[in-house]
LUMFI-939426 format. One record per residue: x, y, z of N, C-alpha, C in turn. Coordinates in pm, whole numbers, plus 32768, in hexadecimal, padded with zeros to 4 digits. Layout:
<rs>
XYZXYZXYZ ...
</rs>
This chain:
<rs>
6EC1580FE1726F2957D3E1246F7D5778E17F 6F9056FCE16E6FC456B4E1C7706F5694E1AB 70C55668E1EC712A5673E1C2718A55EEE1D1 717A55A0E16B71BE550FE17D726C5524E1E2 726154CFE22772E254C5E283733254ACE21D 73C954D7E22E743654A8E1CD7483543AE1E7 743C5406E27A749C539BE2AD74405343E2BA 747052ABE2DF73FC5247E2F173FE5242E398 7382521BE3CE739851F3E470740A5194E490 74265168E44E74A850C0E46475355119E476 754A516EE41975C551C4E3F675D95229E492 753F527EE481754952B7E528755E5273E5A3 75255218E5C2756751A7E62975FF51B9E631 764B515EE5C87698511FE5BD76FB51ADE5DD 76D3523CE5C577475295E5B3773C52B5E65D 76DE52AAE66F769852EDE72B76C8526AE76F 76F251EAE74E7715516FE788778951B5E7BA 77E651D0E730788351F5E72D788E524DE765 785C52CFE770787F5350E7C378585319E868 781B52E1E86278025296E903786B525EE948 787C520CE8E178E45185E911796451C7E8FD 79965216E88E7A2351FEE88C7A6C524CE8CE 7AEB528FE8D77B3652C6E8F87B25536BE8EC 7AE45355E8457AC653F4E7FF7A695446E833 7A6654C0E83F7A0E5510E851798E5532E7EB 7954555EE81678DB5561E7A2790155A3E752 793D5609E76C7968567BE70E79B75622E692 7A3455DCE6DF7A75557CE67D7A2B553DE61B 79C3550BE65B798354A5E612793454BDE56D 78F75552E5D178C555A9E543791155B3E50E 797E5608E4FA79D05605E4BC79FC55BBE449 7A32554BE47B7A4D54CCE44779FC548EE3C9 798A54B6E40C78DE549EE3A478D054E3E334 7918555BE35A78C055DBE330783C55DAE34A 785C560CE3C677835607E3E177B3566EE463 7734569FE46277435720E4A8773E5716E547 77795749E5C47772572FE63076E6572AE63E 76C6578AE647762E57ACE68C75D15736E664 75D55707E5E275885698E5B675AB563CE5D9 761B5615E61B7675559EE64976325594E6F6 761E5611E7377619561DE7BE757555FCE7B2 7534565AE72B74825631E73A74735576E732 74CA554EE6F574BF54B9E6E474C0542EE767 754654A1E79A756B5475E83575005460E88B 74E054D7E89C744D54FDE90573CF5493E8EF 73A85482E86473455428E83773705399E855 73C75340E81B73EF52D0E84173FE52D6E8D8 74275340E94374335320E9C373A45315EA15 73545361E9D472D25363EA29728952EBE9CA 728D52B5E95A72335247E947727C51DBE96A 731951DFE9B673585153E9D973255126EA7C 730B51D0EACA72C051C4EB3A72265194EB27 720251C0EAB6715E5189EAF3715550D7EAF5 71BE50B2EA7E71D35020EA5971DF4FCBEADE 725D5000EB28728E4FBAEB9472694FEBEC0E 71F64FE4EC4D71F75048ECC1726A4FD4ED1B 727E5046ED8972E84FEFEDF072A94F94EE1C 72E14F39EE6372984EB6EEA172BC4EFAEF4E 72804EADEF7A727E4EA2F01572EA4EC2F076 734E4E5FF01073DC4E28F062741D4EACF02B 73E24EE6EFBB743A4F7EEF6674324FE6EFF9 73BD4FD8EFFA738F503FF043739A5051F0E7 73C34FDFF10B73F64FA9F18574AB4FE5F190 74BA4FC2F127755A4FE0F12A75635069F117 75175093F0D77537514CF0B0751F515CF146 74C05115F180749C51A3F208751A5173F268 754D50C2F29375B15092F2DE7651512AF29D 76385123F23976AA5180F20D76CF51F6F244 7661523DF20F762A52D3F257766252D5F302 76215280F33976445238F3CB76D5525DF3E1 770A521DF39577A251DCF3BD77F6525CF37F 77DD52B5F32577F95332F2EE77F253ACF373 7780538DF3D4777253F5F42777D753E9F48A 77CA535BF4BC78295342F52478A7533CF4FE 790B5319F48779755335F46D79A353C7F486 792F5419F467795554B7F47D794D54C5F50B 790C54B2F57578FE54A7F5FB7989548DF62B 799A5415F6077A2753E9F6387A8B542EF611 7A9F5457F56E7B0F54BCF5657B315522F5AD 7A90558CF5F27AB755BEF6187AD455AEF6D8 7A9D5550F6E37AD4550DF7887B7D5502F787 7B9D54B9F7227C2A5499F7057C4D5511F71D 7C445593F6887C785610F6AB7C63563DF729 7C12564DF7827C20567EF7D77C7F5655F85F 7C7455C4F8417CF45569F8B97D79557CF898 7D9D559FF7EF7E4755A5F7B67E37563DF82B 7DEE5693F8147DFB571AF84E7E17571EF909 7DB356BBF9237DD456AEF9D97E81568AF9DC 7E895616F9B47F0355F8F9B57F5F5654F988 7F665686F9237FC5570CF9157FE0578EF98B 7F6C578FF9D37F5257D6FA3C7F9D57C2FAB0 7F70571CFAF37FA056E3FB44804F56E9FB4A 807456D6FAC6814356BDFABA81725710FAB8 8102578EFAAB8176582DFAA9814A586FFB36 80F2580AFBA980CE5833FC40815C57F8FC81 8171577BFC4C81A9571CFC92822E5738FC6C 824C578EFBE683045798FBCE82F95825FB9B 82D9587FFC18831758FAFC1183955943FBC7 83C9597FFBA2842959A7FB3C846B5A15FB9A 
</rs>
């Protein structure tokens, strides 16, 4: 027994566009619809994996994700170099001004 969708594909887009894009939460969004989360989130999932097969990344995508990653590691490196120099120095001013 097959079971006609109650919605059209154009309508699902357009509601999975809005829960994407806007401000609202999905939950909101259902809501709003009256349409049920879970069917709102199954909708999500589908439009996200057939928007990936559409667009695979390009080169320069994929260049930048990894330059990112990069620059993500070493920001943490350095934070914690930094933390550790605020700490020398804290060290050093309570050698140097005894109480």
């Amino acid at each position: 027994m097959s079971r006609r969708s109650k919605y059209s594909p154009e309508f699902k887009e357009q509601v999975v566009k809005r829960a994407i894009s806007s401000t609202f939460t999905i939950e909101e969004v259902s809501e709003s619809l009256g349409i049920s989360y879970f069917v709102l989130r199954q909708w999500k999932a589908k439009f996200l994996k057939k928007s990936e097969n559409v667009n695979p990344p390009t080169d320069k995508q994929i260049k930048e994700s990894e330059e990112l990653k990069k620059l993500r590691k070493e920001n943490i490196r350095l934070k914690e170099e930094n933390a550790i120099l605020k700490k020398f120095t804290a060290m050093l001013s309570r050698e140097q001004n005894p109480d």
